[in-house]
RODO-2510 file (C-alpha; in nm, 4 decimals, decimal comma):
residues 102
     n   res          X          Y          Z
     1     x    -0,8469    -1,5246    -0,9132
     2     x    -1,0059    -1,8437    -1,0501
     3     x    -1,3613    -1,8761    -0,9196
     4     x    -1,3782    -2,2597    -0,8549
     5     x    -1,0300    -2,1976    -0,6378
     6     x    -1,2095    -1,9469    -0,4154
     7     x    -1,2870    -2,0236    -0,0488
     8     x    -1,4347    -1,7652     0,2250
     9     x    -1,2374    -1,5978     0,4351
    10     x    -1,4057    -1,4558     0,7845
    11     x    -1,2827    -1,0283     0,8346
    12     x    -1,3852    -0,8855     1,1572
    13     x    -1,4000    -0,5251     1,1091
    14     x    -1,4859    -0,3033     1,4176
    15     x    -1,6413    -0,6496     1,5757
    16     x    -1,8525    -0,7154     1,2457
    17     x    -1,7915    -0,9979     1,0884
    18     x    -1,7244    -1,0138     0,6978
    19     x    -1,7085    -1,3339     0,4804
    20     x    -1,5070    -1,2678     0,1515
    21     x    -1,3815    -1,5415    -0,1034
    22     x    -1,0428    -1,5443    -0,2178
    23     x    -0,7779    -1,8030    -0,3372
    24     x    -0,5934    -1,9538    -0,1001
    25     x    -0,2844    -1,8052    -0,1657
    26     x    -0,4608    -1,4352    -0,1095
    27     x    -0,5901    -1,5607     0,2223
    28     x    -0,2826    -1,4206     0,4345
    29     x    -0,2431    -1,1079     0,2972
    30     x    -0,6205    -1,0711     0,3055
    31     x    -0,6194    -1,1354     0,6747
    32     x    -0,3715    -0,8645     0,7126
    33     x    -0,4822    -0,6050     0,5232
    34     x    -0,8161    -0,6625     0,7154
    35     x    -0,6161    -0,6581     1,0641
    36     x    -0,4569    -0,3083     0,9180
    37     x    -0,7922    -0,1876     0,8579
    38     x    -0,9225    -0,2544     1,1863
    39     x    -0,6723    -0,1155     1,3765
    40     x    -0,6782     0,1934     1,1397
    41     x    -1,1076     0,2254     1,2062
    42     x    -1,0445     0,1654     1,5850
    43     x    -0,8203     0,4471     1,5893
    44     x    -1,0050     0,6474     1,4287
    45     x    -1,3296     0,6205     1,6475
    46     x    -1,1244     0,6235     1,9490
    47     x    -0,9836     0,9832     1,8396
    48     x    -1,3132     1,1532     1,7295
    49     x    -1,6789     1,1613     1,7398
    50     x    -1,7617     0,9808     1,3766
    51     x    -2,0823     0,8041     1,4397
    52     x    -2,1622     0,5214     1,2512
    53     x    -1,9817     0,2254     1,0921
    54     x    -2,0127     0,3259     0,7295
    55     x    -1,8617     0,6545     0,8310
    56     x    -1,5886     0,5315     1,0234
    57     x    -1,4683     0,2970     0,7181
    58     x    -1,4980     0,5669     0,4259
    59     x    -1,3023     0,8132     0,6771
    60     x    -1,0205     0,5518     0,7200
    61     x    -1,0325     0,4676     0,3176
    62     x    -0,9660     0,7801     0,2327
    63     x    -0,7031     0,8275     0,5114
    64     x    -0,5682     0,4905     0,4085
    65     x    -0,5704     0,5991     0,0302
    66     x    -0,4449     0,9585     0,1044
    67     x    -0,1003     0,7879     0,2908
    68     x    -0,0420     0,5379     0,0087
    69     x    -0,0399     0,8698    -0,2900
    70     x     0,1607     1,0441    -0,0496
    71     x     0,3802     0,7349    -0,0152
    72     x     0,3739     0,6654    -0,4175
    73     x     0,4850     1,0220    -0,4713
    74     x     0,7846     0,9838    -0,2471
    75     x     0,8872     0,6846    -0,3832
    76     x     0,8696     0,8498    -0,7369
    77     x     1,0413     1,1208    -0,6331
    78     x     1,3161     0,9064    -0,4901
    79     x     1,3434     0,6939    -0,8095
    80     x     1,4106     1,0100    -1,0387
    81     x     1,6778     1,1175    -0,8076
    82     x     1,8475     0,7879    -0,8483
    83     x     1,7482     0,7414    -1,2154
    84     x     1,9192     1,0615    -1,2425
    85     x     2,2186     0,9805    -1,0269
    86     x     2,2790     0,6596    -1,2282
    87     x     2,2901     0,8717    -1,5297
    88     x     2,5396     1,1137    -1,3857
    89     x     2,7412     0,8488    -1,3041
    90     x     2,7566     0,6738    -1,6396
    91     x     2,8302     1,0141    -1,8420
    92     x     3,1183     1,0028    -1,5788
    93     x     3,2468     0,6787    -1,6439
    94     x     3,2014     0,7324    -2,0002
    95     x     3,3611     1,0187    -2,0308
    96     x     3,6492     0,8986    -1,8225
    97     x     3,6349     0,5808    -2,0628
    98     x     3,6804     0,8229    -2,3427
    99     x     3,9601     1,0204    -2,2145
   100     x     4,2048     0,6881    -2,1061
   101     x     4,1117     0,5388    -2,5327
   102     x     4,2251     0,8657    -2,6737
***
């Protein structure tokens, strides 16, 4: 992000406000990441007793970052099965290549 192309951007969080800079072409997803996280921290204090803002917003980071490993590992797991389905498939078709030359 290029300094001079920064401009702030005004987060509410749990009815604080928040002024970030960011380039204008971050702005959006900023503003929905911050939406995310709001709606993640209000859940979260509506479902237990966690006193305290700062509390509240390292709980739902590490709930946050806890669902996106658990996400990454699925996808990973998903791309080696089709990594090794596509390789199944070309020992197949190479095989079957071999078989119709000879």
């Amino acid at each position: 992000m290029n300094a001079t192309a920064s401009e702030p951007v005004s987060l509410r969080l749990l009815d604080r406000e928040f002024h970030i800079a960011c380039a204008p072409e971050e702005r959006a997803g900023l503003v929905a990441a911050a939406q995310f996280l709001d709606g993640k921290m209000r859940e979260l204090k509506a479902n237990t007793k966690v006193p305290g803002f700062d509390r509240i917003a390292v709980l739902t980071a590490v709930s946050i970052a806890h669902e996106l490993l658990t996400l990454r590992k699925e996808h990973d797991s998903q791309e080696q099965a089709l990594t090794d389905g596509l390789a199944a498939l070309r020992r197949k078709l190479d095989g079957l290549l071999d078989a119709s030359v000879k």
